[in-house]
N, C-alpha and C positions, 0 to 999 in steps of 0.2 A: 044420341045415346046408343041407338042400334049399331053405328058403325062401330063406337067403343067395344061394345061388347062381341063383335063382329072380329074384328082385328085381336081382339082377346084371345077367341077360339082358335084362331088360323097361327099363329103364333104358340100355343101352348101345342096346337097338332102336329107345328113342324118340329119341336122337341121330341117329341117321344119316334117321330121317322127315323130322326138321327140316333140316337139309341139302338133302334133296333137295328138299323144297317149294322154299326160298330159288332155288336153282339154275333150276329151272320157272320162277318168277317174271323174274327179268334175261332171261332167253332170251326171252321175249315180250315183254317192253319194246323192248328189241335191235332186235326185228323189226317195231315200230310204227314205229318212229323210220326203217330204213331202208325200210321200203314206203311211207312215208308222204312220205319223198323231202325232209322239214324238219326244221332241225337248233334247237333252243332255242339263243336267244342275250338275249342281256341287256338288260333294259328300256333301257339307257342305248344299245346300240347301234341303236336304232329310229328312224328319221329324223324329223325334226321333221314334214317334210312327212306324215308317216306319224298321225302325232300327230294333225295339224291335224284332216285329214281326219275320223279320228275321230270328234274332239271336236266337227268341225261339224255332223258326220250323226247320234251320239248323244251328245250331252252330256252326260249324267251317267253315261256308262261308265268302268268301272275296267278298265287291262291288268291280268291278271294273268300272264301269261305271252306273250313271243314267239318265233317262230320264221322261220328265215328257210332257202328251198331257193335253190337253184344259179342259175336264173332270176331271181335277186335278190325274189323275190315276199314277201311276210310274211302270216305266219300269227298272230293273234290272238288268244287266250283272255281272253273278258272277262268283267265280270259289272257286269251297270245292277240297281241293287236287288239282291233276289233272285236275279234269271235270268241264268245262265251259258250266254254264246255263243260261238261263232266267228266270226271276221271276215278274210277274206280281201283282200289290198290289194296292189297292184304300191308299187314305189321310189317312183315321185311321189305317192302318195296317192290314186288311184284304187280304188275299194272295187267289189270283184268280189261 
């Protein structure tokens, strides 16, 4: 009976660890997102001219993620081969 009750406790405790990991985790994504001042938004809404740029200055890069802050600027996650960068760009395609 002790062990029942035993294995009871140690099983309901590791529920509630998991939980709160989870919990930790969003709260600090939450907080990159707003210090970092850029909101992900969808390959499709990327401007051509944004594109272009890109594609004139490294050619064989891949988005895979963009973001865009308030100042209309974009944020880029790419990767050419192997190496994964960031590329910073204003609206017209200017590469900061």
């Amino acid at each position: 009976m002790k062990k029942l009750i035993l294995s009871a406790a140690i099983i309901l405790g590791s529920f509630t660890t998991f939980a709160h990991t989870t919990a930790i985790s969003q709260s600090v994504e939450m907080t990159k997102t707003v210090e970092d001042g850029y909101v992900e938004i969808k390959l499709e809404e990327v401007p051509s001219s944004v594109i272009l740029a890109l594609k004139t200055a490294k050619p064989d890069a891949v988005i895979e993620k963009a973001y865009i802050n308030e100042k209309k600027e974009y944020k880029l996650d790419i990767k050419t081969g192997d190496v994964a960068s960031t590329v910073y760009t204003d609206a017209a395609g200017k590469l900061k």
